[in-house]
C-alpha positions in Angstrom: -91.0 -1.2 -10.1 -91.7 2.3 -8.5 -93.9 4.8 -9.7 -91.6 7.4 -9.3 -88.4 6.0 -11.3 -88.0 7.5 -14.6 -88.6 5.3 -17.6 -85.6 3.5 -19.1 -84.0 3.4 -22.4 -81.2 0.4 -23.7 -78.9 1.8 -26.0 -76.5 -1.2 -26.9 -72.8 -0.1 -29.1 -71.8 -2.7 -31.5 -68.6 -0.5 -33.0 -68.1 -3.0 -35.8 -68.1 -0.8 -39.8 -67.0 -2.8 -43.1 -65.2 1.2 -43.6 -64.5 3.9 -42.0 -66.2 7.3 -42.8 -64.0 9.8 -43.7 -66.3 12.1 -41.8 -67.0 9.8 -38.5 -66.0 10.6 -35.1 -67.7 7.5 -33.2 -65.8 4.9 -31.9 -65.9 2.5 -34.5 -63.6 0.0 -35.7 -63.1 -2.1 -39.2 -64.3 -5.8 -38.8 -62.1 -7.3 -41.0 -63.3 -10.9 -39.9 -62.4 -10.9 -35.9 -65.3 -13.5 -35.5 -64.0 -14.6 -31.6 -63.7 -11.1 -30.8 -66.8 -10.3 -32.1 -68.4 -13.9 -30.0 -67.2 -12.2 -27.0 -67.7 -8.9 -27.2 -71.5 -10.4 -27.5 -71.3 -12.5 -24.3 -69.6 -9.3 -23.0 -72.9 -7.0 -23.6 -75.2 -9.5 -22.0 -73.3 -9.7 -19.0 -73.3 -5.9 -18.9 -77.1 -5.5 -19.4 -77.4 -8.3 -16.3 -74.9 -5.9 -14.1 -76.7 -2.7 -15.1 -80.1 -4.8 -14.0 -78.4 -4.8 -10.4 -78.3 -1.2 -10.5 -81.1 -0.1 -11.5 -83.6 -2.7 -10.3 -86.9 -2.9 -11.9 -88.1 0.0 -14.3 -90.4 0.3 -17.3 -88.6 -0.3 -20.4 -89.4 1.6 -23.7 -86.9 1.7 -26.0 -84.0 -0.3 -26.8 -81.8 1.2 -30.0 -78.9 -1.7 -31.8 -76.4 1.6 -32.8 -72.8 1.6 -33.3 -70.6 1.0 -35.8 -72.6 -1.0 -37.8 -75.1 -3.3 -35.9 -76.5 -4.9 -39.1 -72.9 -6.5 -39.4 -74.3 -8.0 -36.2 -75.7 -11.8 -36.2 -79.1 -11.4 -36.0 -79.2 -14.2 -33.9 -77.1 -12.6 -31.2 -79.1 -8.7 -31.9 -82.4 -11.3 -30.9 -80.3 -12.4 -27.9 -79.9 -9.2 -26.8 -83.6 -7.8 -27.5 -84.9 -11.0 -25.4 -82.2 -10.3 -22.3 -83.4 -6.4 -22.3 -87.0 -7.6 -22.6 -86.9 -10.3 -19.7 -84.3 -7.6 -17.6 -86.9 -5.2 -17.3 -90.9 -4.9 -17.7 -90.9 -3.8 -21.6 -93.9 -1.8 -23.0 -96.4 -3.2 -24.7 -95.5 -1.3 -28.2 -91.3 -1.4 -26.9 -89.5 0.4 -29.7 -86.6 -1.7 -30.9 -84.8 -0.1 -33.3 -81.5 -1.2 -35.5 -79.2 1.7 -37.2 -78.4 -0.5 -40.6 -76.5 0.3 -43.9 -77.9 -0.1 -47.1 -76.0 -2.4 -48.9 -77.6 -5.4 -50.4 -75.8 -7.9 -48.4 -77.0 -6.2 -45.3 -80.4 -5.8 -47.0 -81.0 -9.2 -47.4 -80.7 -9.7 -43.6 -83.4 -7.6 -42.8 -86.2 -10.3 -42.5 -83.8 -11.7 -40.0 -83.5 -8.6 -37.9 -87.1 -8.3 -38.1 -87.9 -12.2 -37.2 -85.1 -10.7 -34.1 -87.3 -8.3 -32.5 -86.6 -5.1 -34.3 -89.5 -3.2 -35.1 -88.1 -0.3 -36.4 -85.0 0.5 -38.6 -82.7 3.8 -38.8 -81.2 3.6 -42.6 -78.5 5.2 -43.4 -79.0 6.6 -46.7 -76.7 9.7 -46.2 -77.2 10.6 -50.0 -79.0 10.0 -52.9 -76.0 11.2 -55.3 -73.3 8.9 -56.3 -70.5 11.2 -56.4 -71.4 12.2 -52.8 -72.3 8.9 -51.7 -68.1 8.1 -52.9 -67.1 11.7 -51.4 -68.7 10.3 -48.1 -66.7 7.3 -48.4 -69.9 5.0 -48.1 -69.8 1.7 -49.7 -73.5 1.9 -51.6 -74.6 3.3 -54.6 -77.8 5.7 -55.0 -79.2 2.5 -56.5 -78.5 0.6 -53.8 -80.0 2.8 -51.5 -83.8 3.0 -52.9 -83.8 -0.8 -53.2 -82.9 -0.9 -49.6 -85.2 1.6 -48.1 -88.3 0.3 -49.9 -87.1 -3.3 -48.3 -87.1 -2.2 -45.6 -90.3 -0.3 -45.7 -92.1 -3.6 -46.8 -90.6 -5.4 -44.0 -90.6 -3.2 -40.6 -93.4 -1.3 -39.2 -91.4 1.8 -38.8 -88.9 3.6 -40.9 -86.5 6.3 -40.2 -83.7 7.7 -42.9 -80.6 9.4 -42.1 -79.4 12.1 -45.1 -76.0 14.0 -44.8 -76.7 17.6 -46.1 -74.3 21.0 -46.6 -71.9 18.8 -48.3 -69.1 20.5 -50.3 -70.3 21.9 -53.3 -74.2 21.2 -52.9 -76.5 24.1 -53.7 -80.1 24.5 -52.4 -81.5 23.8 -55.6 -79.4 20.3 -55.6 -81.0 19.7 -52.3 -84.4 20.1 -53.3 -84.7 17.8 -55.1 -82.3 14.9 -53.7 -84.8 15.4 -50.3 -87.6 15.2 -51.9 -86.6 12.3 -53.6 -85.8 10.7 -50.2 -89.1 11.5 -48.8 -91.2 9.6 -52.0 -89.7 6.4 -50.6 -91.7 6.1 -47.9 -90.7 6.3 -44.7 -92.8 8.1 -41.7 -89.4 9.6 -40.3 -86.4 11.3 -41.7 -83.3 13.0 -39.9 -81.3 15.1 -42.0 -77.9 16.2 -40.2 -76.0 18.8 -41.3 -72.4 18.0 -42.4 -70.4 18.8 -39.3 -66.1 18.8 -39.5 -65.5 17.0 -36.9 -61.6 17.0 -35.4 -59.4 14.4 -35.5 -61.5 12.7 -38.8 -60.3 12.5 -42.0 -62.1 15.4 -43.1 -61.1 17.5 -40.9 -57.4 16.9 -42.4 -58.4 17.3 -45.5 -59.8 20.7 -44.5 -56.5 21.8 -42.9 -55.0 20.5 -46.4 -57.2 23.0 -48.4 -58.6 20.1 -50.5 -61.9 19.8 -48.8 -64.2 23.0 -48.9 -67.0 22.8 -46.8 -70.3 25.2 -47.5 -70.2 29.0 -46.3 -72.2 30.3 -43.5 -74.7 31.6 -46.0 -75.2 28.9 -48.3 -75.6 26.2 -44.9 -78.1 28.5 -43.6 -80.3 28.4 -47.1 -79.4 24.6 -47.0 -81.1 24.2 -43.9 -83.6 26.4 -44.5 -84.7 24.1 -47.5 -84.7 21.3 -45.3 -87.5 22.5 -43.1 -89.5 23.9 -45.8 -89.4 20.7 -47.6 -90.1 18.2 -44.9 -92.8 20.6 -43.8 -94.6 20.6 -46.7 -94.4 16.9 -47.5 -95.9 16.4 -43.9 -93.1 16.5 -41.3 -92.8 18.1 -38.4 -89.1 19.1 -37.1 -90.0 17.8 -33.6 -86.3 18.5 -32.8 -83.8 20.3 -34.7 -82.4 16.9 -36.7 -85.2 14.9 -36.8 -88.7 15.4 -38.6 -91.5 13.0 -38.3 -95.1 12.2 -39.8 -96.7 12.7 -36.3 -96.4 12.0 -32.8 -96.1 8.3 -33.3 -93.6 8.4 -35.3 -91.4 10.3 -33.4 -88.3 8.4 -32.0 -88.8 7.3 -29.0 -85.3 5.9 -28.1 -84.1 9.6 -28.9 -87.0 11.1 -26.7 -85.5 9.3 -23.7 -82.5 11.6 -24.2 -84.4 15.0 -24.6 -86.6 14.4 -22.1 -84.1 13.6 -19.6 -85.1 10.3 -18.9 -82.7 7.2 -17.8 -80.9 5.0 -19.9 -78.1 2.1 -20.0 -75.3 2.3 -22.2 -74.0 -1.3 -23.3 -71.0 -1.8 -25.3 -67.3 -0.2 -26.2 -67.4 3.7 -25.1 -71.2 3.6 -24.4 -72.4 6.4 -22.3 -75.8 6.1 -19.8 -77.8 8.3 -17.7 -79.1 6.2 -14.5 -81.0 7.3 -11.2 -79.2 5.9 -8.5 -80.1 6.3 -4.8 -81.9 9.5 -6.0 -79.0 11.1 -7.9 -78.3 11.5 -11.4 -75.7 9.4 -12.7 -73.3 9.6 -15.9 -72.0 6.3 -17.1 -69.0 5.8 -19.8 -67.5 2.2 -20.9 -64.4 1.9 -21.8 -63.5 2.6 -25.4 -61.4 -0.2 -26.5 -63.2 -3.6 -27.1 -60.5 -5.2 -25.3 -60.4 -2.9 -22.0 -64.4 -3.3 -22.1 -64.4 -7.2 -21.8 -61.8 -7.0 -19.1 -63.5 -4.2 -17.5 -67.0 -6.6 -17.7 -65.4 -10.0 -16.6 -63.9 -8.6 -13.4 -66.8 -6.8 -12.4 -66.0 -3.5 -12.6 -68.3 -2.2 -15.3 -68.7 1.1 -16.7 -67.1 3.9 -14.4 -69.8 6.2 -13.0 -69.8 9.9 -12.1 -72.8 12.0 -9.7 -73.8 14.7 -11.7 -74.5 17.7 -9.6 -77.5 20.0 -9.8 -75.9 22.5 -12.0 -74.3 19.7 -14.3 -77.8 18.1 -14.4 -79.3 20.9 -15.3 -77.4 22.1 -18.0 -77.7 18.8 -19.6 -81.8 19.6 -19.6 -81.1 22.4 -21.2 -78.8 21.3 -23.9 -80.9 18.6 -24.5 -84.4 19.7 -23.7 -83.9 22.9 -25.6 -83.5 20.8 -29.0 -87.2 20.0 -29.1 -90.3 21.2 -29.5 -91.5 20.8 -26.0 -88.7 22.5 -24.7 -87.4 22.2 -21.1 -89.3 22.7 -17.5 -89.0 25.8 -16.4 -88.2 24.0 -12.7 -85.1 21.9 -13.9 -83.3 25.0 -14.8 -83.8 26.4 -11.5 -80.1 25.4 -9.9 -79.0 27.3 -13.3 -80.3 30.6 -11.6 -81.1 32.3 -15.0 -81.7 36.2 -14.7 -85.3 36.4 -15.6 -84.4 39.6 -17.5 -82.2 37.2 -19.9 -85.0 35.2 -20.4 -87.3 38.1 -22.0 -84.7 39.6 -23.8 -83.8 35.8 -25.9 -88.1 36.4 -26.2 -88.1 39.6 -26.9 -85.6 39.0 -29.7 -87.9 35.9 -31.1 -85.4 33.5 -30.0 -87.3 31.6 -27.3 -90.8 31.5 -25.4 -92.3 30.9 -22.4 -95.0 28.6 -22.2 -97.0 28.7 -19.0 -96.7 29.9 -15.3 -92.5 30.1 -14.7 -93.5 28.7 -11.2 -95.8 26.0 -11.9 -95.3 23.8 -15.0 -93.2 26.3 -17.3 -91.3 25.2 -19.9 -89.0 27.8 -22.1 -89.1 26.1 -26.1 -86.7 27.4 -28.8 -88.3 29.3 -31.4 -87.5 28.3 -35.1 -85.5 31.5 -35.1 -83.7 30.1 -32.3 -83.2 26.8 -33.6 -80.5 27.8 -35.9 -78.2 29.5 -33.0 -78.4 26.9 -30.7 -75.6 26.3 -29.4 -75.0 29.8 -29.1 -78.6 31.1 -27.3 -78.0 28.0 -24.7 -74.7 29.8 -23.8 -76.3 32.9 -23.6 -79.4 31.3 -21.7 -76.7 29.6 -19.3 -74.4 32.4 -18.9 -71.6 30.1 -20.1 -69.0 32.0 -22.2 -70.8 34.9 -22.3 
């Protein structure tokens, strides 16, 4: 293991759901039963994780996130499998992060000892809601019931807890919010990533918009929605270390989801996973296929996950986009091939929309004010020069 390779992350797609969201855009597919597909597609990942070993070679491994789909449909016998190859593969941290995104219904529940018993030290619920009729309008298959009885499960059983809450839902009011979030945030758990509702296309919500039967929030009203979000995680103790996710100090932030904002490598395992590797010194994107059919084939002849050299614009953009999303921002230095007008740079400040922290020619970093936070997508265009 050199000194000099990044860390490495193992994020591992298991695209298995009991439903489909109507609001889901991942590549997911319903499980009805498929239990020899399912036994391969398992052998499939391990051999994929040994093939991505070759690449790589030796590196320090710190996180390994179970996402999909649903990977508590997984056997927890074969999400232990998996934890062990990762762990013997590459030279683990002392305090690895394992994490498993789960559902919280109580059959899924029940198997969280399992998971736990597995390897898994920290679990991502997804809660989404604490309302019934929006629970149903998400098309989730729990109750608000169900939902507290999971999370203080899981809570009593893994050392670290993150939920996942859907808000700027159709119809909700800032009020409404208020109170469901701070509901969420009594039942415990050190880390909580609220996402707003997003139409995404192609999804069943997104038809249902271009039917005129699905309303979603106006500008306004989402901007008040978010605005409650961070005043009421902030005052119950959380800090918005990135725009989505808010956590009870630096240890619990996620560090699977670090590895992407910091730039840092990872493998992507599964159906449609994507990676980030550092190969012969270059920056590497890496994309399975999508289908669970083409990705066995693809792993039993060899051939893997296609690969693509970023170049030094293309990687520095991604800093950017990602970086910019967090609280420590992006170096200063890995925007450089983005040659960004240093006039541009103190008008976004001027306006309150970014700073500069440090000397821009040793150890800078520009960081996204919360007025910028917001407007992202639109101050990194403007930062970039892209579509502006």
């Amino acid at each position: 293991m050199t000194d000099s390779a990044p860390p490495l992350g193992v994020y591992v797609h298991w695209p298995y759901c009991a439903r489909i969201c109507p609001y889901c855009d991942f590549n997911v597919v319903r499980e009805r039963g498929r239990t020899a597909e399912k036994a391969a597609l398992g052998a499939a990942i391990l051999a994929d994780l040994a093939a991505q070993r070759a690449l790589t070679g030796p590196r320090r491994l710190v996180s390994v996130f179970l996402g999909g789909g649903t990977p508590s449909l997984m056997d927890p016998a074969l999400a232990g499998e998996v934890i062990a190859t990762a762990r013997r593969l590459w030279s683990p941290d002392a305090d690895l992060e394992v994490t498993l995104e789960a559902n919280p219904t109580d059959a899924e529940a029940e198997r969280f000892a399992a998971f736990r018993d597995a390897g898994v030290n920290r679990l991502s619920l997804g809660l989404q809601s604490l309302r019934d009729e929006a629970l149903a309008a998400l098309g989730r298959n729990h109750d608000a019931a169900t939902a507290i009885r999971a999370a203080r499960r899981a809570a009593a059983i893994f050392p670290r807890l993150s939920l996942d809450l859907i808000y700027a839902r159709p119809g909700q009011t800032p009020a409404d919010w208020a109170q469901e979030l701070a509901a969420a945030i009594d039942l415990g758990a050190e880390h909580v990533s609220p996402y707003q509702l997003t139409i995404e296309a192609g999804t069943a919500f997104d038809r249902a918009v271009g039917r005129g039967t699905l309303v979603p929030p106006d500008p306004d009203t989402a901007a008040a929605l978010y605005e409650t979000t961070q005043a009421g995680l902030e005052a119950a103790g959380f800090e918005a270390y990135e725009v989505s996710n808010h956590a009870r100090g630096e240890a619990a932030r996620s560090r699977h989801n670090l590895v992407y904002w910091r730039g840092w490598d990872y493998v992507g395992a599964g159906p449609g996973a994507h990676g980030r590797l550092t190969l012969g010194g270059a920056r590497h994107a890496t994309a399975a296929p999508r289908a669970i059919a083409d990705y066995g084939a693809a792993i039993a002849a060899g051939t893997g996950p296609e690969r693509e050299r970023l170049d030094p614009r293309e990687q520095a953009l991604e800093r950017l986009l990602m970086g910019l999303r967090t609280v420590e921002g992006v170096a200063l230095a890995e925007l450089a091939p983005l040659d960004i007008p240093p006039a541009r740079l103190a008008d976004l400040a001027g306006l309150g929309l970014v700073r500069l922290q440090g000397d821009p020619l040793d150890g800078g970093r520009l960081i996204a004010t919360p007025s910028g936070r917001p407007v992202l997508d639109r101050l990194t265009a403007e930062i970039a020069g892209v579509g502006v």
